[in-house]
C-alpha positions as CSV (number, residue, x, y, z in Angstrom):
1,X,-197.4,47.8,-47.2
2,X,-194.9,45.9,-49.4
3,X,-196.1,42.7,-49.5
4,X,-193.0,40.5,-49.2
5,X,-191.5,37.4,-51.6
6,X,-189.3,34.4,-51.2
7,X,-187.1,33.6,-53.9
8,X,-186.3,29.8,-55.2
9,X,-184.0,28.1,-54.4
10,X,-182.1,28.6,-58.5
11,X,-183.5,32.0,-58.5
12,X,-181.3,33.1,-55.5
13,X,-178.4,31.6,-57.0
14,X,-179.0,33.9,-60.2
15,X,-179.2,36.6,-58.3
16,X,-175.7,35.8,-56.7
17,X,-174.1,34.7,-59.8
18,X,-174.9,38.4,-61.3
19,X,-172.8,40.1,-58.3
20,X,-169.8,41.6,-60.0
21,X,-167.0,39.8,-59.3
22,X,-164.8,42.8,-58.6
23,X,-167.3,43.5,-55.8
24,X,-166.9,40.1,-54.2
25,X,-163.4,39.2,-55.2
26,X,-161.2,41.4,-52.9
27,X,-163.1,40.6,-49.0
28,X,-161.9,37.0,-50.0
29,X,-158.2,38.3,-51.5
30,X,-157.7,39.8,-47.9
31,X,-158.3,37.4,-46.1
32,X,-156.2,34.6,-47.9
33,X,-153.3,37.1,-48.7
34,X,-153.5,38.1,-44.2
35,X,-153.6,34.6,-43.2
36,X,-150.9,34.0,-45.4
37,X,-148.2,36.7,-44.3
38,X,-149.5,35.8,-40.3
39,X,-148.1,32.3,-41.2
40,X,-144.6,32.9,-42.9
41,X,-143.7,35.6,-41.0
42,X,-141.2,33.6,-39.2
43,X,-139.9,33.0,-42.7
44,X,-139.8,36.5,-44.1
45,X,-137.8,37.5,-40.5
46,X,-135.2,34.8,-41.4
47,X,-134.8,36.1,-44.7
48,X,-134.2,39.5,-43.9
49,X,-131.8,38.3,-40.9
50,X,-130.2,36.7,-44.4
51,X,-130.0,39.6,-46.9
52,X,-128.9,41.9,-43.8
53,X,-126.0,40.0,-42.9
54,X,-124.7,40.5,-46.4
55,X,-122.8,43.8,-46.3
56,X,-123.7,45.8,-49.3
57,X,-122.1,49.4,-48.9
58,X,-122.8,51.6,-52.0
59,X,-119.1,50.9,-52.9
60,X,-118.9,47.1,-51.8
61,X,-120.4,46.3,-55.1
62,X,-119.8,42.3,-54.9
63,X,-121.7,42.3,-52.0
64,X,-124.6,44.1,-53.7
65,X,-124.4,42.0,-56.2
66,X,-125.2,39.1,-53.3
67,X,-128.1,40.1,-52.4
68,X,-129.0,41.2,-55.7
69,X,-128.5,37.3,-57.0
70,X,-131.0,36.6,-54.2
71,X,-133.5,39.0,-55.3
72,X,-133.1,37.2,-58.1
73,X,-133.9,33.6,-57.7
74,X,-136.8,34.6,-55.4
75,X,-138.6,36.9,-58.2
76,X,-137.8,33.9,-60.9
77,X,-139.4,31.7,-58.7
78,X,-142.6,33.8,-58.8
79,X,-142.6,33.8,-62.3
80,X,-140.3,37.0,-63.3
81,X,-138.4,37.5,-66.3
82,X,-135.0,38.8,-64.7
83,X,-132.3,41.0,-65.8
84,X,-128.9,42.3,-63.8
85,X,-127.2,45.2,-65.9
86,X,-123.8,45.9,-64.6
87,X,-123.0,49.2,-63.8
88,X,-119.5,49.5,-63.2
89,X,-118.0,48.3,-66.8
90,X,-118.2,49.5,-70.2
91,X,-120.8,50.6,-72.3
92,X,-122.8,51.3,-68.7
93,X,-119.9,52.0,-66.5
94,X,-121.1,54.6,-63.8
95,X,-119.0,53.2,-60.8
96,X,-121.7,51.0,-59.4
97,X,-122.8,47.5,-59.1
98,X,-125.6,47.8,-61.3
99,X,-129.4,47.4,-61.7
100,X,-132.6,44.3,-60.9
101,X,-135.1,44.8,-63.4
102,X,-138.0,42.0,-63.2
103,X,-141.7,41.6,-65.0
104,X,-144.6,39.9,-64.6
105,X,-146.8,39.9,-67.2
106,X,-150.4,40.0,-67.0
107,X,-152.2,36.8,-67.8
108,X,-154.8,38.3,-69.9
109,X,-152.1,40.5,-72.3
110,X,-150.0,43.7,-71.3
111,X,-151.8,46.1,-70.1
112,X,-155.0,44.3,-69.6
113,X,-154.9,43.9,-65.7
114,X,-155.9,47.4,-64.6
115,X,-153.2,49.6,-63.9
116,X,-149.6,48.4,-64.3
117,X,-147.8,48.6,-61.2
118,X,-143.5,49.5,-60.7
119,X,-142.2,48.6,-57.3
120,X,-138.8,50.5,-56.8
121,X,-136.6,49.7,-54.3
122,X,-132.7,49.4,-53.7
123,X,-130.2,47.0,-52.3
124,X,-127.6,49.0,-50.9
125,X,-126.7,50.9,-47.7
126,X,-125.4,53.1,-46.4
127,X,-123.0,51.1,-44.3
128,X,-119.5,50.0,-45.8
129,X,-117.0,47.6,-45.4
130,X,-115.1,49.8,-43.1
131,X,-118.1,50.2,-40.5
132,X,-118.4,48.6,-37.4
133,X,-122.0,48.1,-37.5
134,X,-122.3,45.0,-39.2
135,X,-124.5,42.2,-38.2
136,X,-128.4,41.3,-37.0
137,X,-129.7,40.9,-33.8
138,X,-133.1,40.6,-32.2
139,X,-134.2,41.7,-29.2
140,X,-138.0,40.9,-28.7
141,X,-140.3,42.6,-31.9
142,X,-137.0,44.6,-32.7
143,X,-134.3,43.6,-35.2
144,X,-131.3,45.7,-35.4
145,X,-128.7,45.7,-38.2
146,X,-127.1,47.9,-41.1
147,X,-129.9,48.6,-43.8
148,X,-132.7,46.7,-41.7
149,X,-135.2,49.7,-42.1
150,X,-133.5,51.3,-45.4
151,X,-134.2,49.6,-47.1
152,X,-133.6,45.7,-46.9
153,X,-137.2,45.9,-44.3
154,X,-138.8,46.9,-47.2
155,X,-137.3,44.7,-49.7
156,X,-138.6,41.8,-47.5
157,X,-142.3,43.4,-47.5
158,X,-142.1,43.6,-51.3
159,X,-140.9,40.2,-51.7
160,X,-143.6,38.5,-49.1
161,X,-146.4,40.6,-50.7
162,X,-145.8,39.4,-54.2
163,X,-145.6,35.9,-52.9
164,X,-148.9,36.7,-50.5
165,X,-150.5,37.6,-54.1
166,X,-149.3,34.0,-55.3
167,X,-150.8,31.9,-52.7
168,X,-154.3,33.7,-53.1
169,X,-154.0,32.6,-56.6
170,X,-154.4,36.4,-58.0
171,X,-150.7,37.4,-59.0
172,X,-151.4,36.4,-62.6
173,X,-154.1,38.8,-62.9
174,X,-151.7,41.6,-62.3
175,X,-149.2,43.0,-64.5
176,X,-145.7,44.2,-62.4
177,X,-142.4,45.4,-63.1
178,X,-139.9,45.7,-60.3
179,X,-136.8,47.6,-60.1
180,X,-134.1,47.4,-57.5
181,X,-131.0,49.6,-58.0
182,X,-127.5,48.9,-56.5
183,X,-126.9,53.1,-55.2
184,X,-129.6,54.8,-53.9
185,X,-127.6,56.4,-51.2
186,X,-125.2,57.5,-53.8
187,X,-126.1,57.2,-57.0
188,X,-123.7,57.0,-59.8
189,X,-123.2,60.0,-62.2
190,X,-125.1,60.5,-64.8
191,X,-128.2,59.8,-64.0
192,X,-129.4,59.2,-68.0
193,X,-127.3,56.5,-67.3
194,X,-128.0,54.7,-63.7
195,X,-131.8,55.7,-63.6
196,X,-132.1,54.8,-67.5
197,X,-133.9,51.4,-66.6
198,X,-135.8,52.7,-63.9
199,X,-137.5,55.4,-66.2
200,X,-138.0,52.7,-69.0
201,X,-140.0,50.5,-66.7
202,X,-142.1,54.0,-65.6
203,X,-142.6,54.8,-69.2
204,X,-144.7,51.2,-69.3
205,X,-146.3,51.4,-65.7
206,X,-149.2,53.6,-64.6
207,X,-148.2,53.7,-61.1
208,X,-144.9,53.4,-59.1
209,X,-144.7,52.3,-54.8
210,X,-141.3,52.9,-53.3
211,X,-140.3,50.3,-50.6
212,X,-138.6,52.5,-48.3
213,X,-139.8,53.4,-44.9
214,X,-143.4,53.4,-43.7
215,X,-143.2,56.2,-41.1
216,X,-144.9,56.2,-37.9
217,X,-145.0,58.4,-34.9
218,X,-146.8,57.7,-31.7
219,X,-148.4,54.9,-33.0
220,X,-150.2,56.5,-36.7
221,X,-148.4,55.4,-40.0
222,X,-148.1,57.9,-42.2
223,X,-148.2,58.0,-46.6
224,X,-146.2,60.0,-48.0
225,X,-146.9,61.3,-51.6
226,X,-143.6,63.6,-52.2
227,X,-140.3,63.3,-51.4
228,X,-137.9,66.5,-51.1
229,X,-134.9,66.7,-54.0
230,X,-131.1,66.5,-52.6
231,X,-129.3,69.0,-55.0
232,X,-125.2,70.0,-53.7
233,X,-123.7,73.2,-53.8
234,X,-120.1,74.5,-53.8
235,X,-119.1,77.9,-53.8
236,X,-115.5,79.1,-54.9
237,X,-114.5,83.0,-53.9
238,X,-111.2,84.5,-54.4
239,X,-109.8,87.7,-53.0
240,X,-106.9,89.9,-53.5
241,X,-103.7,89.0,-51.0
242,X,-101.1,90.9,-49.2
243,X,-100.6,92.2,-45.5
244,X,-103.5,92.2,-43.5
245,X,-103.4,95.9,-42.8
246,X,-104.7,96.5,-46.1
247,X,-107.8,94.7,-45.8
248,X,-111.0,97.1,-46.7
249,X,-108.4,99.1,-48.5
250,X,-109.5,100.2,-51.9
251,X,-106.4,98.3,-53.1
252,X,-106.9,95.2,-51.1
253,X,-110.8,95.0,-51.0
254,X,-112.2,92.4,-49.1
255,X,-110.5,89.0,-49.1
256,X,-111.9,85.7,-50.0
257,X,-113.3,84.9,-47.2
258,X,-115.6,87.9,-46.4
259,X,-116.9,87.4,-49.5
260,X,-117.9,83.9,-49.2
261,X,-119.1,85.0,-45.5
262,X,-121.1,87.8,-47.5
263,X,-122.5,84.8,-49.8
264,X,-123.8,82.0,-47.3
265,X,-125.2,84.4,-45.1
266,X,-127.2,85.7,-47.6
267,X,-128.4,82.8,-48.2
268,X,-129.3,82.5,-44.5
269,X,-131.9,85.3,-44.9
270,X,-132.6,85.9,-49.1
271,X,-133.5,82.1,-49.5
272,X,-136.3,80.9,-46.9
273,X,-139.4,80.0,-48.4
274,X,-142.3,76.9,-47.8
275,X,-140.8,73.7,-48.0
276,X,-137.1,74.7,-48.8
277,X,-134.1,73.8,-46.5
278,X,-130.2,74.5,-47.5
279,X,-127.3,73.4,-45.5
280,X,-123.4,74.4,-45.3
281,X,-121.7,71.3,-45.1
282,X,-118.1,72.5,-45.1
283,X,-116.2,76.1,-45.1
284,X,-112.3,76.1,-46.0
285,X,-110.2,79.4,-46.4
286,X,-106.7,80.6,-46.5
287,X,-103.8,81.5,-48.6
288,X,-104.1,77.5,-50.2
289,X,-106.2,75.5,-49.8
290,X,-107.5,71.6,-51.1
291,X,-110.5,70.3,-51.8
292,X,-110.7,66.2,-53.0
293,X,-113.0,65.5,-56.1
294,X,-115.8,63.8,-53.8
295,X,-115.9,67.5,-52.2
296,X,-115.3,65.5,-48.9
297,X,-112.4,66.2,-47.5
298,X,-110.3,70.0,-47.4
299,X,-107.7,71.2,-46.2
300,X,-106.6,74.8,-45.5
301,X,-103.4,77.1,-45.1
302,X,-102.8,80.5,-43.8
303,X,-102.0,83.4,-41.6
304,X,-103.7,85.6,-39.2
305,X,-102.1,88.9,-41.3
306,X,-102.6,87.5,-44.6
307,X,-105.7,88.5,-46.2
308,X,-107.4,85.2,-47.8
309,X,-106.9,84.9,-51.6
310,X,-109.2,81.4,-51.8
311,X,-112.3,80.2,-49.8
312,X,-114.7,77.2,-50.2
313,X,-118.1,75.8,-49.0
314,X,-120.2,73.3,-50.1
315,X,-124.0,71.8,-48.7
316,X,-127.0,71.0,-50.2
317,X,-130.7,72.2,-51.2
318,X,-134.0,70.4,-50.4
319,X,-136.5,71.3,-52.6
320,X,-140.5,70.4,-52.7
321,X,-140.8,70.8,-56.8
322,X,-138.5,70.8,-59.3
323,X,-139.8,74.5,-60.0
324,X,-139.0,75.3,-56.6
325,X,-135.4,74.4,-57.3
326,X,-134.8,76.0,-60.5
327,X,-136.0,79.4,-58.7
328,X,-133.9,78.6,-55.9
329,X,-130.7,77.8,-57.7
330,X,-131.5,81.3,-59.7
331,X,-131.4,83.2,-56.5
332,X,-128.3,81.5,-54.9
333,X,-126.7,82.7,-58.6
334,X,-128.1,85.8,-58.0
335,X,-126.2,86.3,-54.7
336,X,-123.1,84.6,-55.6
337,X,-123.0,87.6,-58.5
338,X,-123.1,90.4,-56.0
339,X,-119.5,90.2,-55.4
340,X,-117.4,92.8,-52.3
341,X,-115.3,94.9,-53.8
342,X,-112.1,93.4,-55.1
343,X,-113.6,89.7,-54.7
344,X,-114.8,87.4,-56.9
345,X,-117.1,84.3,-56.3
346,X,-118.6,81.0,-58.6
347,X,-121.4,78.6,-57.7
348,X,-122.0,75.1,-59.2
349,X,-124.7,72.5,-58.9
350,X,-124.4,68.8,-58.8
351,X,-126.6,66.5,-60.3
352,X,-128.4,65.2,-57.3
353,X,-132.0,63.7,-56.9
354,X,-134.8,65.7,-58.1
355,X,-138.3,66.4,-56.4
356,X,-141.5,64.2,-56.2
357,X,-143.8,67.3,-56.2
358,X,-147.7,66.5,-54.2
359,X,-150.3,65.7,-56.9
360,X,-153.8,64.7,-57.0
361,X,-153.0,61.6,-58.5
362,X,-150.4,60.8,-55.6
363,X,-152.6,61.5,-53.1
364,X,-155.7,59.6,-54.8
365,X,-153.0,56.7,-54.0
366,X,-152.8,57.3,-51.1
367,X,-156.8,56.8,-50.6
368,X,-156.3,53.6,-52.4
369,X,-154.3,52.5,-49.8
370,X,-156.6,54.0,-46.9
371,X,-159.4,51.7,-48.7
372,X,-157.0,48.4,-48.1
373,X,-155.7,49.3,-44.3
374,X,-160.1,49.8,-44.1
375,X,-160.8,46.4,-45.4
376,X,-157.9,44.7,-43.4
377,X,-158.9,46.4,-40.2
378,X,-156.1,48.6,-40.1
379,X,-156.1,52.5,-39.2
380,X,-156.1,55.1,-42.1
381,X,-152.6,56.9,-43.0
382,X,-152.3,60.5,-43.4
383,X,-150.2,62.5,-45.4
384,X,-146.7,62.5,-44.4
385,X,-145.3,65.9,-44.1
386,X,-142.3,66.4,-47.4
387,X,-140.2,68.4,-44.5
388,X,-139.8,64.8,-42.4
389,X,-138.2,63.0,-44.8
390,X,-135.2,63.0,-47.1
391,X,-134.7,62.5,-51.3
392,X,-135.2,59.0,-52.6
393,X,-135.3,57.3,-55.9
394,X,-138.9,57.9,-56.9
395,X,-138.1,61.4,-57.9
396,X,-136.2,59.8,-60.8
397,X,-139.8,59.0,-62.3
398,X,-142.3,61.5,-60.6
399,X,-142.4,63.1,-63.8
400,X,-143.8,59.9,-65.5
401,X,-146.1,58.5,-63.2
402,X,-147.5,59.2,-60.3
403,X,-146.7,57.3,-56.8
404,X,-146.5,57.0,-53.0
405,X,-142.7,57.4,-51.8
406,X,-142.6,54.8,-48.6
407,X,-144.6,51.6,-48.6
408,X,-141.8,49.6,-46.9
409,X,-140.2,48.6,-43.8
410,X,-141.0,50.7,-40.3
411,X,-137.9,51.5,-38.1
412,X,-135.6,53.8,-36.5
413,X,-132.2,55.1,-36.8
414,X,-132.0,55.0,-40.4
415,X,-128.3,55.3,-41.9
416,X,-126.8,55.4,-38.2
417,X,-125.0,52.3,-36.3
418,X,-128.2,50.9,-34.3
419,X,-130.5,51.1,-37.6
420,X,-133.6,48.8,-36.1
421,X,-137.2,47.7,-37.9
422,X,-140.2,46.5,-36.3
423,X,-140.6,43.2,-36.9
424,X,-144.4,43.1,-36.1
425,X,-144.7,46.0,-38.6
426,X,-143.5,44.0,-41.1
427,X,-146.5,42.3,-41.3
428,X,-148.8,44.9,-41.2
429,X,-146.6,46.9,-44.0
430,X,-146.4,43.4,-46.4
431,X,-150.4,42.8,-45.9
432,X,-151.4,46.4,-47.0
433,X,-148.9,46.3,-49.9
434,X,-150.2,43.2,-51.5
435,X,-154.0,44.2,-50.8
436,X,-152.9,47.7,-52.3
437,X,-151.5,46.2,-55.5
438,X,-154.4,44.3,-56.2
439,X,-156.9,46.7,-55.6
440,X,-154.9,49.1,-58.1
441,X,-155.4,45.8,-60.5
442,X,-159.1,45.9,-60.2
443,X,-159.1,49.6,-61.8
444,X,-159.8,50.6,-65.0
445,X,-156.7,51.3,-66.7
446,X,-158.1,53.7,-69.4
447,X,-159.2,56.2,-66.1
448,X,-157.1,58.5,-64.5
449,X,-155.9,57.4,-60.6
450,X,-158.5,60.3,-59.6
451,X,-161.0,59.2,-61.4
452,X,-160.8,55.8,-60.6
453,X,-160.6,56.0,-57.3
454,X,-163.6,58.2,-56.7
């Protein structure tokens, strides 16, 4: 038998005082950064009722640049250093409104507050000018509205967590960067260009959260640590012409359009593979035809007996690695080559969004952020399946860091009229984001995510 011992009372205290502080520091974080969402939640609905009623289409760059002037004074107020780079006038003009860079510097010197953290996130929708779908409403816990749940949701859960991190005193002690572009949904061309800030401010981060969309299906939220690419495709195939009783004639061969019907059906069943999806998006063909520069519109000319001289399609490939599509793209080549007799046939690629490819690093995370939904009562996330979801602008800096692609606003109906968010979710999304960015604060910053997250 052990016999047993009562310490005094300044012997205790010692004993207390020795506790690492990491260990005790975060129970007490939580609980002040909760209370505080719970109590301006009110606040942080208003504010997104605010920024959504500002129409910011892609192309309605002014009123990007509203809510961008927003973002703005709200980060300055937190103690940001803030920058706007224009994007649509000369030496960076790209078509666009332009780019929010902001950073908070840790208190104790750069890089000295564990791992430095980039928030991504983007002011735009999808929703122009010229759409009906306009303006906020709430009906109970649901808010409706163009760009509620992609992404201006998660712009407010960004926002509130930062300022959650304020009130419990701790945002000094971590070192942030946050970058809000003005196109996500159609980013200008080139990329070296628009994503050039973006993958500067990943060059001096460690980690990178995305604020888009927190998914959830019958009631379970869901991480997601890779995000498909969005590549386009058009295919051009010419033919011989004449009187349609030639066609198949050694003469005549095969027209335009069997040969681009050759082409996308062999896509149909020489392409499918794990993780890979490719659309048609639109077929022309005929003895003219037009195609506009956005590769949007076409129009299309012709008779039933006259064999096609000119065809046209376009669509897109989803890829899970940026491997994947560079195999991919050789194959459609590869097809495109193989041309009926008589024919002749091009492919080209647009620029696109890359991949965010799974890693261990992602997914380690993604158990950080299990570890903060733990300690705030919450239930764990799994890993989102890469098929359920669509490109986004985390891609642009996959290959620099490693990250978790959706930490944002929960919703439905993204990009279509009746877009809504859950405004209780809001809560729940804002407190795990702000526990999530100081836990990653609290790790050493000479480890690797995977090995400090063991």
């Amino acid at each position: 038998m052990i016999a047993s011992r009562t310490l005094s009372f300044p012997a205790l205290l010692l004993v207390l005082c020795s506790l690492p502080v990491a260990a005790q520091a975060p129970p007490a974080v939580d609980r002040t950064v909760a209370a505080w969402v719970d109590a301006h939640e009110s606040e942080a609905n208003s504010f997104l009722e605010r920024i959504v009623n500002i129409n910011s289409g892609t192309h309605n760059l002014e009123g990007v640049r509203s809510v961008a002037h927003i973002m703005e004074d709200e980060l300055k107020a937190l103690g940001f250093q803030v920058e706007f780079k224009p994007m649509d006038r000369a030496p960076d003009n790209v078509g666009r409104a332009g780019v929010l860079i902001a950073t908070h510097p840790c208190s104790k010197g750069e890089g000295k507050c564990g791992k430095r953290i980039l928030l991504i996130g983007h002011m735009d929708t999808v929703f122009e000018l010229t759409s009906p779908f306009q303006k906020y409403s709430v009906n109970g816990d649901i808010a409706t509205g163009p760009g509620v749940n992609d992404m201006k949701g998660g712009l407010v859960d960004m926002l509130y967590a930062l300022k959650a991190l304020q009130a419990a005193g701790v945002l000094d002690q971590i070192e942030v960067r946050v970058v809000l572009s003005g196109d996500e949904e159609a980013h200008g061309e080139p990329a070296s260009i628009s994503r050039r800030d973006m993958r500067e401010a990943a060059k001096q981060s460690d980690v990178a959260l995305e604020f888009e969309g927190t998914p959830r299906s019958n009631g379970v939220f869901y991480g997601s640590v890779s995000r498909r690419s969005s590549i386009t495709w058009r295919v051009h195939s010419t033919g011989e012409t004449g009187h349609s009783s030639g066609i198949f004639s050694e003469h005549m061969g095969y027209g335009a359009i069997y040969e681009l019907a050759r082409i996308i059906d062999e896509f149909r069943t020489k392409l499918p593979e794990p993780n890979l999806t490719f659309n048609v998006g639109m077929v022309a063909g005929g003895t003219q035809i037009t195609v506009d520069d956005a590769g949007n519109n076409s129009t299309a000319s012709g008779k039933d007996n006259i064999v096609a001289p000119t065809a046209y399609a376009s669509g897109d490939i989803r890829t899970i690695s940026n491997e994947q599509t560079e195999r991919v793209e050789q194959k459609m080549r590869a097809i495109v080559g193989e041309h009926l007799a008589k024919t002749g046939a091009t492919i080209e690629f647009g620029e696109g969004y890359p991949a965010m490819a799974p890693t261990e690093e992602n997914r380690a995370l993604l158990k950080l952020l299990n570890r903060a939904n733990k300690e705030l009562g919450f239930g764990e996330m799994p890993e989102l399946d890469p098929m359920k979801r669509g490109a986004g602008d985390i891609a642009f800096v996959a290959d620099l860091v490693p990250g978790l692609a959706g930490v944002g606003a929960t919703g439905e109906g993204a990009h279509a009229p009746g877009e809504t968010v859950d405004l209780k979710a809001q809560a729940i999304n804002t407190k795990r984001d702000a526990v999530l960015m100081w836990e990653l604060s609290q790790l050493d910053e000479k480890k690797s995510l995977v090995e400090a997250v063991k």
